[in-house]
C-alpha positions as CSV (number, residue, x, y, z in Angstrom):
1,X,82.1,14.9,-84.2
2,X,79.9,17.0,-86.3
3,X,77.5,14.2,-85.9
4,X,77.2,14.5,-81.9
5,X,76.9,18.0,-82.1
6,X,74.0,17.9,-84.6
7,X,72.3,15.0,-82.3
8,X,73.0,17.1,-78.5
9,X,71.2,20.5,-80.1
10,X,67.8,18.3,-81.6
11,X,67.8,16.8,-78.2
12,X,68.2,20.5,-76.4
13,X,65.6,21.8,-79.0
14,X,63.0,18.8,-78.3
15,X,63.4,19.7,-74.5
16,X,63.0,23.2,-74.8
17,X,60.0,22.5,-76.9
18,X,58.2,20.4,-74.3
19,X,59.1,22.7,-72.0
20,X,57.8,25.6,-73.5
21,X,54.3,23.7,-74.5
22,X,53.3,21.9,-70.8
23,X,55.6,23.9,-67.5
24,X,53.8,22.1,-65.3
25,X,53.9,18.1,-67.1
26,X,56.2,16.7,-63.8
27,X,55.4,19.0,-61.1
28,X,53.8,16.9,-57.7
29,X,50.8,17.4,-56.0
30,X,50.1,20.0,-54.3
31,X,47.8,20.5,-51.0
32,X,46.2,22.9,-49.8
33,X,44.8,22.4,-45.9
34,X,42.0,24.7,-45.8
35,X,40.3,23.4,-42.8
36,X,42.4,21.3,-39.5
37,X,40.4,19.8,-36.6
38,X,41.5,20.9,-33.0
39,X,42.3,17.5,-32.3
40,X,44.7,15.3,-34.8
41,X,44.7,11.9,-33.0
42,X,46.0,9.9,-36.1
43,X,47.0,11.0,-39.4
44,X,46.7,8.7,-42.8
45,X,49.5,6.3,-43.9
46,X,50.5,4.6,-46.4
47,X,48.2,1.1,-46.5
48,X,45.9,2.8,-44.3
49,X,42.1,2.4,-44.9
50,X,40.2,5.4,-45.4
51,X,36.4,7.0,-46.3
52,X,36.0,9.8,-47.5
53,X,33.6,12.7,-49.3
54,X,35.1,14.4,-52.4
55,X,34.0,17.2,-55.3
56,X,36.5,16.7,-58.2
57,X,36.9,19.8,-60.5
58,X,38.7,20.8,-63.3
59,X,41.2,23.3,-62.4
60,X,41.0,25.0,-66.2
61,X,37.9,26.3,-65.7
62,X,36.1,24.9,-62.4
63,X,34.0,22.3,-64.4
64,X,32.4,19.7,-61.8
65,X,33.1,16.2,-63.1
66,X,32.8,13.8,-60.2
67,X,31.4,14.0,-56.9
68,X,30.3,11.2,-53.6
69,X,28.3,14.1,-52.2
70,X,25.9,13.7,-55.2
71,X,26.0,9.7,-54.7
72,X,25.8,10.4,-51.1
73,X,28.3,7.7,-50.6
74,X,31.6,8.2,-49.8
75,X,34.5,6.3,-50.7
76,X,36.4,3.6,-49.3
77,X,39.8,2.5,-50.2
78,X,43.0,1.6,-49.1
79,X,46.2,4.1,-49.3
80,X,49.2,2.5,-51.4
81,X,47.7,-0.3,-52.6
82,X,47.3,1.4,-56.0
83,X,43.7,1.8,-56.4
84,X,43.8,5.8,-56.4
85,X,45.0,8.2,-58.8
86,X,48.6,8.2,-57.6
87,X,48.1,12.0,-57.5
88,X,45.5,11.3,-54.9
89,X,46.9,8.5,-53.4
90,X,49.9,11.4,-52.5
91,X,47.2,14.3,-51.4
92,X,45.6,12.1,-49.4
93,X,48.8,10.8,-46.8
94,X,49.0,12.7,-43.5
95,X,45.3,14.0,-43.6
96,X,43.3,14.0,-40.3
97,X,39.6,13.2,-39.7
98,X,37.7,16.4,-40.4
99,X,40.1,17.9,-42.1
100,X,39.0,19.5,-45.3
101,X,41.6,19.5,-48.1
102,X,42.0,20.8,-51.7
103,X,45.0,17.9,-53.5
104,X,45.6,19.5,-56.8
105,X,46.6,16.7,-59.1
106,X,48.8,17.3,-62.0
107,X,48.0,15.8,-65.6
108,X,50.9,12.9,-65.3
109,X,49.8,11.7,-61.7
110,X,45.8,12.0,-63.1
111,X,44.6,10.8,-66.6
112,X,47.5,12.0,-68.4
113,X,47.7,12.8,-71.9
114,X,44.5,10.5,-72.6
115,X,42.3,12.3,-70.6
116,X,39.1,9.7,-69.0
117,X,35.6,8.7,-71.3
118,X,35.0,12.5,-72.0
119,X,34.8,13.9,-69.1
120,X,38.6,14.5,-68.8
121,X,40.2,16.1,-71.4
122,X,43.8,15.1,-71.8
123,X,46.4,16.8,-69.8
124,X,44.1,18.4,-67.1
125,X,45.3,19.0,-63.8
126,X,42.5,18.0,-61.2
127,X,41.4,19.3,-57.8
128,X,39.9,17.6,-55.1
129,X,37.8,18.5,-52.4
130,X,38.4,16.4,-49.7
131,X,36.9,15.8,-46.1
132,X,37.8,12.6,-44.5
133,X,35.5,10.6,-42.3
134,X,37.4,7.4,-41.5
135,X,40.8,5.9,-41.1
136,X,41.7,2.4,-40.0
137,X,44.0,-0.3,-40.9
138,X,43.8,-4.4,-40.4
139,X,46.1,-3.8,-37.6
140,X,43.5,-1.8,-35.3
141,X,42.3,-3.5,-32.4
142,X,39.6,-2.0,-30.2
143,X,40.2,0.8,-28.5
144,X,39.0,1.3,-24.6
145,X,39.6,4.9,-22.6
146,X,38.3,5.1,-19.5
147,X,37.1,8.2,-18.8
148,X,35.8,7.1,-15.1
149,X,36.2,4.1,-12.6
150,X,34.7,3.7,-9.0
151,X,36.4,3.2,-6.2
152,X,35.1,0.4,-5.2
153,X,34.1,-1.9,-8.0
154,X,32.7,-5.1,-6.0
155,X,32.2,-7.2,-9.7
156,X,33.4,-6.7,-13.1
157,X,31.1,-8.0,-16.4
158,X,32.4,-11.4,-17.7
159,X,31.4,-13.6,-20.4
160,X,27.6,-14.8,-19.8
161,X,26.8,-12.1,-17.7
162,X,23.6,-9.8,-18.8
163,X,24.3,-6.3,-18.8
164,X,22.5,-3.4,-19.3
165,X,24.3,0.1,-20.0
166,X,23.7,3.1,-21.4
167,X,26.1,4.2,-25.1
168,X,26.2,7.1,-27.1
169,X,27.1,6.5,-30.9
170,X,29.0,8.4,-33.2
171,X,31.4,7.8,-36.0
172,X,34.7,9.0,-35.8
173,X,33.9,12.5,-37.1
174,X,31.4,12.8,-34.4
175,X,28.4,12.4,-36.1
176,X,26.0,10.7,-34.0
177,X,24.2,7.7,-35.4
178,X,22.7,6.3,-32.3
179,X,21.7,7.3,-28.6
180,X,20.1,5.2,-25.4
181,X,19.7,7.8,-23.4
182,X,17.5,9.5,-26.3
183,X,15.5,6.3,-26.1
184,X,15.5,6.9,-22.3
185,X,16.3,3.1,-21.9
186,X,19.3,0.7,-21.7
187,X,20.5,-1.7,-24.3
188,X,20.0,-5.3,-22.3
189,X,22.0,-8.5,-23.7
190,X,24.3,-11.0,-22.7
191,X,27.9,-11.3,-23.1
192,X,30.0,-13.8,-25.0
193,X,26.7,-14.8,-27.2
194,X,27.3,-13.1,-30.3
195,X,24.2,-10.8,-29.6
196,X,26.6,-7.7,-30.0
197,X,29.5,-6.6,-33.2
198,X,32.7,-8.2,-31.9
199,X,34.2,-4.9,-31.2
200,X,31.5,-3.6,-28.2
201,X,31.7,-7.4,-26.5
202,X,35.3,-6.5,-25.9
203,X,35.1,-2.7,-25.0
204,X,32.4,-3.9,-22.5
205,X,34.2,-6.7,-20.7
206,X,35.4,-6.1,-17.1
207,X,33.4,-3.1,-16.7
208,X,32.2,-2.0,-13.7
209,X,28.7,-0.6,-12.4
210,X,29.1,3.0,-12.9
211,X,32.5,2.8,-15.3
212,X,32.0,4.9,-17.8
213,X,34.4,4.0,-20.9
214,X,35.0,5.9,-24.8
215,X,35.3,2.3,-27.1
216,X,36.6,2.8,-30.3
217,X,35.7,-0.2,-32.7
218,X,37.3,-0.5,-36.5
219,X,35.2,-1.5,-39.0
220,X,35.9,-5.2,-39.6
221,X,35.0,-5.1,-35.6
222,X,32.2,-3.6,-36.0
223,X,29.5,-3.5,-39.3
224,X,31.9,-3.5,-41.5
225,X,29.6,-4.1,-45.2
226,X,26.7,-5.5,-43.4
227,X,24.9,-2.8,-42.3
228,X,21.9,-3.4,-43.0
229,X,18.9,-2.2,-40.5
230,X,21.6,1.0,-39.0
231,X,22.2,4.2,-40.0
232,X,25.9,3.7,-39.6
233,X,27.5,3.8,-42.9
234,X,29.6,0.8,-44.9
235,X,32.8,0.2,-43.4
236,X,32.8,3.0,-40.9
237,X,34.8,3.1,-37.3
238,X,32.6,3.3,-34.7
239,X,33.0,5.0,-31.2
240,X,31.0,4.3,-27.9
241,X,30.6,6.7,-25.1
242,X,29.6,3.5,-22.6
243,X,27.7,3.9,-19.0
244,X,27.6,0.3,-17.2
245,X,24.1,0.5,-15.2
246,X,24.0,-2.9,-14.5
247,X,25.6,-6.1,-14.6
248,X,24.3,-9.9,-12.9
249,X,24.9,-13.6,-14.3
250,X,21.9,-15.8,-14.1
251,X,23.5,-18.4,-11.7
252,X,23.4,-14.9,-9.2
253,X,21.7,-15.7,-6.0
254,X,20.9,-12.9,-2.8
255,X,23.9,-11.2,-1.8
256,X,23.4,-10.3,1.9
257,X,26.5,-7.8,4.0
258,X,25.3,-7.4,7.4
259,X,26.2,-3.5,7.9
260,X,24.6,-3.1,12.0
261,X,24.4,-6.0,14.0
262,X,23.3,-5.3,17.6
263,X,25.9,-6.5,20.4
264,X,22.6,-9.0,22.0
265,X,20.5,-10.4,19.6
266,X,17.8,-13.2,21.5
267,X,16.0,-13.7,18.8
268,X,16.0,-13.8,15.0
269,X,13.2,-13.8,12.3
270,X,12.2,-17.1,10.9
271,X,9.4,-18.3,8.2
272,X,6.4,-17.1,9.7
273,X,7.1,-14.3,11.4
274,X,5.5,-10.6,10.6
275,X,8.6,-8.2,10.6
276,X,8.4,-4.1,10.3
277,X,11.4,-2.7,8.4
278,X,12.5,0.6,6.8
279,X,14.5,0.4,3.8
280,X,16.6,2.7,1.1
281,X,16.2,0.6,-2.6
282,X,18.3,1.8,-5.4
283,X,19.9,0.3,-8.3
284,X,23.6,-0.7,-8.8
285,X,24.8,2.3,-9.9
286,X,23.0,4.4,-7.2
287,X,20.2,5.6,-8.1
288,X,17.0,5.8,-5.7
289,X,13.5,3.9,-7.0
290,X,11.9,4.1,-3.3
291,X,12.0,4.4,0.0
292,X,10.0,3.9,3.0
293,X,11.7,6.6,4.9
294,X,10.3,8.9,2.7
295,X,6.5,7.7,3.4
296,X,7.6,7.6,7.1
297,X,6.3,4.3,7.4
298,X,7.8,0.9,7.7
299,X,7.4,-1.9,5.4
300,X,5.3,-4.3,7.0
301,X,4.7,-8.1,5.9
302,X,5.3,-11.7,6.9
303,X,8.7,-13.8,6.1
304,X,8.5,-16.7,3.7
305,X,4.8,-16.7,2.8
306,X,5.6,-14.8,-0.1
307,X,3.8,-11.2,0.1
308,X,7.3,-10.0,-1.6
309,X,9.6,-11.0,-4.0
310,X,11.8,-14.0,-3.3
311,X,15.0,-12.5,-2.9
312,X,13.5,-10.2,0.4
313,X,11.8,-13.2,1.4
314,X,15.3,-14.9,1.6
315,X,17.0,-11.7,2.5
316,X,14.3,-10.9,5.5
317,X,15.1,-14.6,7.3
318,X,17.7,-14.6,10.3
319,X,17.6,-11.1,11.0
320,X,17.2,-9.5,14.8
321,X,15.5,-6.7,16.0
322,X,17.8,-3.5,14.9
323,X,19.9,-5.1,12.7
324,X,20.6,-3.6,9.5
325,X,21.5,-5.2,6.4
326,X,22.6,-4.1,2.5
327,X,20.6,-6.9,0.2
328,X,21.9,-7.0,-3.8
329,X,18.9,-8.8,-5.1
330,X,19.2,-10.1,-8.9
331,X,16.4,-9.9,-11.0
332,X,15.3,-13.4,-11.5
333,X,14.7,-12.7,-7.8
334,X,13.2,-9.6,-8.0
335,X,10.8,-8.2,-10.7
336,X,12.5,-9.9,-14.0
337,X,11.8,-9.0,-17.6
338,X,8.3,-7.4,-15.9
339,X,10.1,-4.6,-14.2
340,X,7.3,-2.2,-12.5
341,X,6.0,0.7,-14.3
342,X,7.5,3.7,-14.5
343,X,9.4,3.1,-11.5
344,X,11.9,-0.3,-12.1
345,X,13.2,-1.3,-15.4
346,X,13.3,-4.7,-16.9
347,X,16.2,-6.9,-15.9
348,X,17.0,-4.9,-13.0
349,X,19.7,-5.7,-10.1
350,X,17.8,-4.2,-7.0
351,X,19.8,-3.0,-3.6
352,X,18.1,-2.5,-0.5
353,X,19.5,-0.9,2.5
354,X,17.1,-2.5,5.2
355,X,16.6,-1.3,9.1
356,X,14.2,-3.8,10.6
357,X,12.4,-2.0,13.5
358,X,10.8,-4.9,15.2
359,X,9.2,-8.4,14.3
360,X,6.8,-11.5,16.1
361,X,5.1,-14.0,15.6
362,X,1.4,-14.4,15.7
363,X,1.5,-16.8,18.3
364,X,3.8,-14.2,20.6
365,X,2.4,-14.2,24.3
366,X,3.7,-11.2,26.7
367,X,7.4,-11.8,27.2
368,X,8.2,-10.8,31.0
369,X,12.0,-10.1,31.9
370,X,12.4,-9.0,35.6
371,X,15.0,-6.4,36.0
372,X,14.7,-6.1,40.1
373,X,12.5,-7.9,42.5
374,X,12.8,-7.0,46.0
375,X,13.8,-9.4,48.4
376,X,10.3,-9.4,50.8
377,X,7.9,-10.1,48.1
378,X,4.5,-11.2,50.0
379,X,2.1,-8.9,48.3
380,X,1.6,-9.3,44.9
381,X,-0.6,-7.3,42.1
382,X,-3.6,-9.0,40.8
383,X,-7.3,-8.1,39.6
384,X,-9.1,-5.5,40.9
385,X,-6.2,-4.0,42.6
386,X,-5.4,-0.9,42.6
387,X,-1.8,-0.1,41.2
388,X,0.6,3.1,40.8
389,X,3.5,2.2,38.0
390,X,6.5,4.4,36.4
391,X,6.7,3.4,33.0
392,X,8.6,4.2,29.6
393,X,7.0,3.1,26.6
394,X,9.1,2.8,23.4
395,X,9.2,0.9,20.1
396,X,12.2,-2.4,19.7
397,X,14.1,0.5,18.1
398,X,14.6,2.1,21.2
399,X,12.1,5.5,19.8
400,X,10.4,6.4,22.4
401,X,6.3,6.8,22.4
402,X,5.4,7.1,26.3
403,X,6.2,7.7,29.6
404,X,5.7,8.5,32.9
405,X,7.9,11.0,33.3
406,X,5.9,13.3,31.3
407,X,3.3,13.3,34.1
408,X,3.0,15.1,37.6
409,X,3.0,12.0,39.1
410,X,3.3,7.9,38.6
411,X,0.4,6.1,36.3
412,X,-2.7,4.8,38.6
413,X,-4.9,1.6,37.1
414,X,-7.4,-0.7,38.5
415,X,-6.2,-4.0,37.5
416,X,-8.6,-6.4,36.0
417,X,-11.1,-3.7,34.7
418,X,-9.7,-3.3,30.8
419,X,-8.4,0.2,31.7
420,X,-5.2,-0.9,29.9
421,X,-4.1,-3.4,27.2
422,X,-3.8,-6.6,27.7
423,X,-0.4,-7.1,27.0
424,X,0.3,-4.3,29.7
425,X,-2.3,-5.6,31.7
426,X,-0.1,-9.0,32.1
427,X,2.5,-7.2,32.8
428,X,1.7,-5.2,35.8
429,X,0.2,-8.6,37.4
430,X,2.1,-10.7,40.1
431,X,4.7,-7.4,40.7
432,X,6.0,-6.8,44.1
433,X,6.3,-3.2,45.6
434,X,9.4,-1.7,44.0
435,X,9.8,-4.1,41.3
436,X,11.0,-3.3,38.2
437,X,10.5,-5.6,34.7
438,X,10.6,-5.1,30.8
439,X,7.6,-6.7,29.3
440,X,7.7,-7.2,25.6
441,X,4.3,-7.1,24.1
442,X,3.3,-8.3,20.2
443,X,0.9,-6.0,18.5
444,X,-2.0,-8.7,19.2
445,X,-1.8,-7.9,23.0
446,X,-1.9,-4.3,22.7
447,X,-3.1,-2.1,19.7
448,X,-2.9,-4.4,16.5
449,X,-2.7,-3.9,12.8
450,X,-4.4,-0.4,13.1
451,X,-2.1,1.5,16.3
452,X,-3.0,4.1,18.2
453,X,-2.3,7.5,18.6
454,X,1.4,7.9,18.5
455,X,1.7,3.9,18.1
456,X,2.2,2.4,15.0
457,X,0.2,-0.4,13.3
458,X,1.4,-4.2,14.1
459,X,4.1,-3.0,16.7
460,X,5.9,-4.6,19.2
461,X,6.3,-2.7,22.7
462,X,8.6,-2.5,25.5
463,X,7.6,-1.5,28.5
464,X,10.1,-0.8,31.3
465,X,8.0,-0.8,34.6
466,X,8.0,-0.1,38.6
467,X,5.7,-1.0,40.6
468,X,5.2,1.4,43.1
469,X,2.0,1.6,44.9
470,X,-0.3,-1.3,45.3
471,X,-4.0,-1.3,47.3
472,X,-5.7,-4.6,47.1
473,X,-8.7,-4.4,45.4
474,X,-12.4,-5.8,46.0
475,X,-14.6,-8.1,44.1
476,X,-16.1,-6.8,40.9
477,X,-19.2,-5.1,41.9
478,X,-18.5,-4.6,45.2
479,X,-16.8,-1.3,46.9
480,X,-16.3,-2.6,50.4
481,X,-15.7,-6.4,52.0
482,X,-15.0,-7.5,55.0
483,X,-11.4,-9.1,55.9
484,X,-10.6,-12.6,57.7
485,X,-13.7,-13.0,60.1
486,X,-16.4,-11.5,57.7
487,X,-16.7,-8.4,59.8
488,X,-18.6,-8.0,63.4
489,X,-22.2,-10.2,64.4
490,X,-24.2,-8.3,64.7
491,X,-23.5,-5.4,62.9
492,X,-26.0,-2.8,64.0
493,X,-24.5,-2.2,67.8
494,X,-21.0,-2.3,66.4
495,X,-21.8,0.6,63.7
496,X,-24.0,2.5,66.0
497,X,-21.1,4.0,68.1
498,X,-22.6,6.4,70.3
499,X,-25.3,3.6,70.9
500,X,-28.5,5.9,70.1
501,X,-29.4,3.2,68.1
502,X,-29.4,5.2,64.8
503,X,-26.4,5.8,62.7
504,X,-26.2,8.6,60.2
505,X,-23.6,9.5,57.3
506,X,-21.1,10.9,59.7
507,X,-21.5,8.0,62.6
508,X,-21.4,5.0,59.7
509,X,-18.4,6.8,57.8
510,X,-16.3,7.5,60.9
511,X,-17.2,3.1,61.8
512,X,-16.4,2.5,58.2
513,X,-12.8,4.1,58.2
514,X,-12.3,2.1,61.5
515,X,-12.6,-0.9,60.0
516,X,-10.3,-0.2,57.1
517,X,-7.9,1.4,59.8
518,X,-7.6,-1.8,61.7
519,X,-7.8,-4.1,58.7
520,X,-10.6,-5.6,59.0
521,X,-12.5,-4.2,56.1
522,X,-11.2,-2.9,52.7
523,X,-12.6,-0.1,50.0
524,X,-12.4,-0.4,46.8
525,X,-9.1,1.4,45.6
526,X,-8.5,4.2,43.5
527,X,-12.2,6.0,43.8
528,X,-12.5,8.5,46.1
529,X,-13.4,7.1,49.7
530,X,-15.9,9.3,50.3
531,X,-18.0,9.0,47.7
532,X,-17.2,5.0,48.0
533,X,-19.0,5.8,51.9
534,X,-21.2,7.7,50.6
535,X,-22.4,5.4,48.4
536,X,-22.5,2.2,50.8
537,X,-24.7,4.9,53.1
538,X,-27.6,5.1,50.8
539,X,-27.5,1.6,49.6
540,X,-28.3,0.7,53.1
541,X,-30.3,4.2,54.1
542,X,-33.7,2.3,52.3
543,X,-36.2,5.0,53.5
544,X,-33.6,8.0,52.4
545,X,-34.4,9.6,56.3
546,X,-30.9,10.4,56.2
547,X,-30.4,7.2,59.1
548,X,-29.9,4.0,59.1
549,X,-31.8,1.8,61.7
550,X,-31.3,-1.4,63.0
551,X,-34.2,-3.0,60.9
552,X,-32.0,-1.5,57.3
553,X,-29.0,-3.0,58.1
554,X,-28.7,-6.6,55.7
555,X,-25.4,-8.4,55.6
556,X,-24.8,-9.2,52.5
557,X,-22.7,-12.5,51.4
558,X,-19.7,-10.7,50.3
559,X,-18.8,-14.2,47.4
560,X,-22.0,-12.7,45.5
561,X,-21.3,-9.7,43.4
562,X,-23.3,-7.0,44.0
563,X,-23.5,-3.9,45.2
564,X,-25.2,-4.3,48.8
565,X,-21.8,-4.5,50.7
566,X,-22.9,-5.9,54.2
């Protein structure tokens, strides 16, 4: 008994010794959480991985003794797997990225009682400055938020398609380690090729044009070691801010959605044909590279001769006049790797929104469609007649250019004389009093490649016309003939009416009116008739007396032209 006694109080004694020499030899770790991020979206666990930046001091008297800042590389290991301090293996559990901790680590969860090369001394509690960067685990799979979607998404990216989007890089602390948009210019690859880290072929899959997606990739997904060339650092998660700008598959051909389709459509372009069309182009995702609106001038070209790029060329065939089309050209049918200058990219999807205003062909004649013909049609238009016509001249659009309506009264022409174009001339010919038509003329039978005023180069016109006068004309050359007979033999007592065998301007115009009168004779139409009788009186007047006398009078052959009309 005596014995147990004396063995209890050396055990008490040895306690109390210890005790009294080393207060804090068992205590844990303790952490102090200087510094939290807003946002906490995972915290560490046990077998996580993490990185991180440290300054390890000694708490006795604040001595540095380690630091990653000065090796500016941080650490990477795995939590729990016994490769830490166990003190620090402890501090570190539950941290956040960002957040800044002090772990201080007691001398029996440090070095212990041996202390480390020196730079330890035994029993020294340590503190850590912590600020984690990183935290994964071999469970991780890529992350994908989307942060927007469009409404319509007509195609999603696939494996083998080239895309081209737009990324912001930063690790998971938010430091930024790469930019697109700073290089003001997409990244451009195909999927499914191993041209990107395994992590951003996935996050990019089934995108949209326009989708705008946050892609978190861990490390084993993404550089892991091997980053070599980047400034992204070993074994560091990596998150993507990702804009999809463009996405087409070699194999891609024209897409074509007919938006406007008139209700009567005669005719449609073909190989050949010269076509004037406005259009909107933009990419895929919207944005505007030209426009013809804007210029206020159509595009203007032939089909399938290849004065554009092969997907319009294909996109521009089968079209009618008014018809308006959306065209998703790829870029092996557009401008390629080339791009244009300042103005398309390389590798560039292409949609026009096209309006085609008219279109012909060079061999085009005058197309005549007769609205209303009245039914006693005898007297027909045809050179050197003298016409009045109602018109409205407009483009194939329907836009309106002319018409008579703007005017007092109806449009007067001579026919045959090149007082009109041709086209128009063509169609004014062969009408009928009150008839009405809609001639369609091609640009090469009216005002060509350059216009007019008010008439654009290379259009097509449509005329809607009434006839609605008509005064048969005269020979060219000639301002009076005779009808049927050829006119009275002889001519002298027939003109001289009060038979004092001389006829002045009064006597020969009053005979001359007669003869129109009774239809035997006819002036020319559209001039003035008394300057037309005026004339025809000094043409035969030869001695200008003011008379003309029987010996002045010559009957002309009215088949010669000239301007003797008797």
């Amino acid at each position: 008994m005596d014995l147990f006694l004396s063995l209890l109080s050396f055990l008490l004694h040895l306690f109390s010794v210890n005790c009294d020499t080393d207060p804090d030899a068992f205590v844990d770790v303790k952490v102090d959480r200087y510094f939290m991020p807003t946002r906490c979206p995972r915290e560490v666990q046990s077998e996580d991985f993490v990185r991180y930046h440290f300054n390890g001091t000694l708490q006795a008297d604040g001595k540095k003794f380690d630091s990653s800042h000065d090796r500016s590389t941080a650490i990477v290991s795995q939590v729990g797997s016994g490769n830490l301090l166990t003190g620090l293996d402890r501090g570190l559990q539950g941290m956040c990225v960002n957040e800044r901790r002090h772990i201080f680590v007691p001398p029996h969860l440090a070095f212990g009682t041996v202390g480390a090369g020196g730079v330890i001394p035994p029993n020294a509690t340590l503190v850590y400055d912590v600020l984690l960067l990183d935290i994964w685990s071999t469970d991780d799979t890529v992350q994908i938020r989307t942060l927007y979607k469009p409404e319509k998404c007509v195609r999603a990216s696939a494996t083998s398609d080239f895309v081209r989007y737009h990324y912001n890089g930063t690790l998971l602390t938010g430091q930024a380690f790469d930019s697109s948009h700073r290089r003001n210019a997409t990244y451009d690859t195909y999927l499914g090729q191993g041209e990107l880290i395994p992590g951003m072929e996935e996050g990019l899959l089934g995108m949209c044009v326009g989708e705008r997606r946050v892609v978190i990739v861990p490390p084993f997904l993404g550089y892991g070691e091997n980053v070599s060339g980047t400034t992204v650092p070993p074994q560091a998660t990596l998150v993507y801010e990702v804009l999809m700008i463009d996405v087409f598959n070699s194999k891609d051909n024209v897409t074509i959605t007919a938006t406007d389709v008139p209700e009567h459509c005669s005719r449609r372009t073909k190989t050949g044909d010269f076509i004037r069309y406005h259009y909107n182009g933009t990419f895929q995702d919207g944005t505007p590279f030209d426009s013809s609106y804007r210029r206020n001038s159509t595009y203007n070209t032939y089909i399938g001769l290849g004065y554009v790029i092969r997907g319009m060329d294909q996109a521009l065939q089968g079209l009618c006049c008014g018809e308006k089309r959306r065209v998703v050209i790829p870029p092996h049918l557009a401008y390629g790797e080339s791009g244009v200058e300042n103005l398309i990219p390389s590798w560039t999807v292409l949609v026009f929104d096209i309006h085609v205003i008219d279109f012909h062909n060079p061999k085009d004649s005058v197309e005549i469609r007769t609205v209303l013909k009245p039914p006693n049609c005898k007297e027909t238009s045809e050179a050197n007649d003298w016409i009045q016509y109602r018109y409205n001249c407009s483009l194939m659009d329907g836009t309106l250019l002319y018409s008579s309506e703007q005017y007092d009264s109806p449009s007067v022409t001579t026919l045959g004389v090149n007082a009109v174009i041709s086209g128009l001339e063509t169609g004014l010919s062969g009408m009928c009093v009150g008839e009405r038509r809609e001639v369609v003329i091609p640009p090469h039978w009216a005002h060509g490649e350059n216009g007019a005023s008010g008439v654009p180069g290379s259009a097509v016109l449509l005329f809607e016309l009434e006839l609605v006068k008509l005064q048969k004309g005269v020979p060219d050359g000639f301002m009076f003939v005779w009808l049927d007979d050829g006119g009275p033999d002889p001519l002298f007592p027939a003109m001289d009416l009060n038979g004092d065998k001389q006829v002045p301007l009064e006597e020969f115009s009053e005979f001359i009116k007669l003869q129109v009168q009774e239809g035997k004779g006819r002036l020319r139409p559209g001039v003035d008739q008394e300057s037309i009788i005026r004339d025809m009186f000094y043409n035969q007047d030869s001695n200008r007396d003011g008379k003309i006398l029987e010996e002045e009078v010559q009957l002309k052959d009215d088949t010669v032209p000239q301007r003797d009309e008797f």
